[in-house]
Phi, psi and omega in degrees: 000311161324280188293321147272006158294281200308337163284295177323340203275310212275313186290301209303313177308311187259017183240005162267099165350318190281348189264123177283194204259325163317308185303271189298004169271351170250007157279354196271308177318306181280279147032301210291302210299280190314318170305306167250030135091023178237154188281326206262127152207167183195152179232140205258175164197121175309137193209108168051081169030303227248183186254120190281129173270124175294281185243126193227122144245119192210104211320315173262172193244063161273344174223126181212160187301089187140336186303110198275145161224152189273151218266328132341279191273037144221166168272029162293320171295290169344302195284343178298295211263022165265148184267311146277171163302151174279096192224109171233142203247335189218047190344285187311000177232034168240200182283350196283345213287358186240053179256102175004285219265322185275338179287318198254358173247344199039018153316155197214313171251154180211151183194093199216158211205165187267128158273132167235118165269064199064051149096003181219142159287113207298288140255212162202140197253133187199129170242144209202171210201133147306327187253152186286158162294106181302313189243145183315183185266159170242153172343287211315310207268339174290306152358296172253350141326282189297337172313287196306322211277334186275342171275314189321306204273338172267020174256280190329289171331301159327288199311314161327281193323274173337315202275288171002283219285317170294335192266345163283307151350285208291309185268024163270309184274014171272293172303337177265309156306338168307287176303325165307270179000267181302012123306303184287296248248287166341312227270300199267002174272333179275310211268026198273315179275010139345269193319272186342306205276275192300349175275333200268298160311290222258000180280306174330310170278025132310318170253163197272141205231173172257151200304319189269351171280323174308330175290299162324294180322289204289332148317312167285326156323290190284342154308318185266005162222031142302299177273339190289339183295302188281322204276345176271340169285318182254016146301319165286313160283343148343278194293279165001287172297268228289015215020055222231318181331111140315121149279160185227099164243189175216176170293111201231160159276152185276331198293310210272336169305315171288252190032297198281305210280324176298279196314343173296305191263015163340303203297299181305314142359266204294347189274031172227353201047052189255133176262114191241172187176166176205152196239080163318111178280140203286357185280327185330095155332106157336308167226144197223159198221132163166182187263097169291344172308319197287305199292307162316315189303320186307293203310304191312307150314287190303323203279344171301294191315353184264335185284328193295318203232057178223135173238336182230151168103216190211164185227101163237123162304121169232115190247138186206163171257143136307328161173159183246126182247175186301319209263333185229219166177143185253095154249172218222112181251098218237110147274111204228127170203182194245056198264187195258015132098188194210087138354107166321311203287333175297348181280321158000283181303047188274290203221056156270149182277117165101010222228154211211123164310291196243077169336293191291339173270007185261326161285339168251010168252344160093067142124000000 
C-alpha cells in the first residue's frame, strides 16, 4: 500500500502539464525524502570528472543549486559504478564510516542510484540523512528510487533529443536563407550586364546593318531578354523562399493589361499561324487596385505557354467579375486554347518544383 501511494504520488506529479521539469524534479526530491525517512536529497549530473548539483533539498546550505562537489567527497561515484542503488543505513559502524561525505557531512544513511541518458551515465539522483536508518532499505524502496532516476533519464533524453531536432530545424533554415541571398544577390550581379547587352543590341540595331548583320542583332536581342526573363524569375523565386516577396499594389486598368499581354505574344501567335484574342466583360469595373505588374507575370505564363503548345486553332484570354463587394471584386481570368491539353493523369504534377509532365513534348515544344 505504501509503495503504491507512492507511485500514485510519482505519476500525478510527472503527468501535470503545469509543472516544469525543475518543479517536479523538487516534488520528487520531497517524495523521496518522506518515502524514505530521509532529510537530504540532490540530483547531480557529471560535469569535468566532478558532479554539478541540479537540484538540492537540503534543510542547511551544505549543498545548493549550481554547485560543483569533487566526486571524492561524495557517493556519487559509487552510486554510478553500482548496478543496483547504492545503500547505507548506518556509516559509522560500517566501512564507509572514514568516508568525506560522511566524516565531513556527517552523513550517516545515504541511498542513491545513476540516471542514464541515451546509454551513458548522467548523474546521480540521491538521498541522505545525519541520522542513521533504524531498519534497511527494502527492495520496494531501491525500486521506486530507479523508478524516479529512470523517468528523470527519459525526460533529460526527450529534451536532448527536441533541442538536436531544433538546432537542425535552425540550420536547414540558415542554409535556406544563405541559398535565397546568394540567388538574389547572383540574380542581381547577372542581370545589371544583361540590361548593358539589350540596351547596346537595340542601339545597334539602330544603325545600318546588312540583313544578315540584322539578323545576328535581333537574335541576340531576344536571346538577352530571354535570359533576363529567367534571371527575374529566379529572383522571384528567390524572394519567395525568403518571404520577402511583395505585393505594390495601385490603381491600373485591368482591359489594357491583358490587352498588352495578348499584343506581347502576338508575334508568336501569327509566326504559328494562331488566332490569339481576348474578351472583357463589359459588366466588369474599369479600374481596379491591386500589382498589375504580378498579374501581368501570371497572364504572361500562361498565355505564352498556351501559344508555345497550340499548333492549330486559336488562344483566348477572358476576363469576367464574379462578383462585386463594398471593399473589393473577385475576377476571374481564364486562358484557354486548342493546343495539346493536359492529361488527368498529368495534373498531379502541375505545381511540383522542377517537374516536367511531359519531357519529350517539352523538348519539341522548347520548355
Amino acid at each position: 500500500q505504501e509503495s503504491e501511494a507512492s507511485i500514485r504520488s510519482l505519476y500525478k506529479i510527472t503527468s501535470t502539464q503545469q509543472l516544469g521539469f525543475d518543479s517536479k524534479i523538487q516534488a520528487m526530491l520531497s517524495i523521496g525524502c518522506q518515502r524514505f525517512a530521509l532529510e537530504s536529497a540532490f540530483m547531480s549530473r557529471v560535469s569535468q570528472g566532478r558532479f554539478e548539483i541540479v537540484q538540492a533539498q537540503v534543510p542547511s546550505d551544505i549543498f545548493v543549486n549550481g554547485q560543483f562537489i569533487d566526486s571524492q567527497k561524495t557517493f556519487c561515484p559509487q552510486a554510478i559504478n553500482e548496478a543496483e542503488p547504492f545503500a547505507l543505513e548506518y556509516a559509522s559502524i560500517s566501512a564507509w564510516s572514514g568516508h568525506p561525505f560522511c566524516r565531513e557531512n556527517g552523513i550517516e544513511a545515504y541511498l542513491g542510484t545513476k540516471i542514464m541518458v541515451l546509454k551513458k551515465a548522467f548523474g546521480v539522483l540521491c538521498f541522505f540523512s545525519a541520522s542513521p536508518r533504524k531498519t534497511p532499505f527494502s527492495l520496494a524502496d531501491k525500486e521506486f528510487l530507479q523508478l524516479m532516476s529512470q523517468w528523470i533519464g527519459y525526460e533529460i533524453e526527450r529534451q536532448q533529443i527536441q533541442s538536436e531536432l531544433a538546432a537542425t530545424r535552425d540550420e536547414a533554415l540558415r542554409s535556406a536563407q544563405v541559398k535565397s541571398e546568394f540567388l538574389a544577390n547572383m540574380s542581381h550581379e547577372i542581370r545589371t550586364p544583361l540590361n548593358a547587352i539589350v540596351g547596346l543590341t537595340s542601339l545597334l540595331a539602330d544603325t545600318e546593318l546588312k540583313v544578315q548583320q540584322r539578323e545576328f542583332v535581333e537574335m541576340a536581342r531576344r536571346s538577352c531578354h530571354a535570359l533576363l526573363a529567367i534571371v527575374n524569375d529566379i529572383l522571384d523565386f528567390s524572394k519567395i523562399e525568403a518571404g520577402k516577396l511583395s505585393l505594390e499594389p495601385a490603381r491600373f486598368n485591368v482591359r489594357e493589361v491583358v490587352e498588352g499581354i495578348v499584343e506581347l505574344e502576338a508575334a508568336s501567335a501569327l509566326a504559328k499561324k494562331l488566332e490569339i484574342m481576348s474578351w472583357s466583360d463589359p459588366c466588369m469595373p474599369l479600374m481596379l487596385e491591386g500589382d498589375s505588374g504580378r498579374l501581368g507575370q501570371v497572364l504572361l505564363n500562361l498565355v505564352s505557354n498556351a501559344v508555345k503548345f497550340t499548333e492549330h486553332g486559336e488562344v483566348v484570354v477572358k476576363v469576367s467579375m464574379e462578383k462585386e463587394e463594398a471593399d473589393g471584386a473577385v475576377i476571374h481570368f481564364r486562358v484557354s486554347d486548342t493546343g495539346i491539353g493536359i492529361a488527368e493523369e498529368g495534373r498531379q504534377h502541375l505545381f511540383q518544383v522542377f517537374s516536367q509532365i511531359d519531357s519529350s513534348a517539352g523538348r519539341r515544344y522548347g520548355g
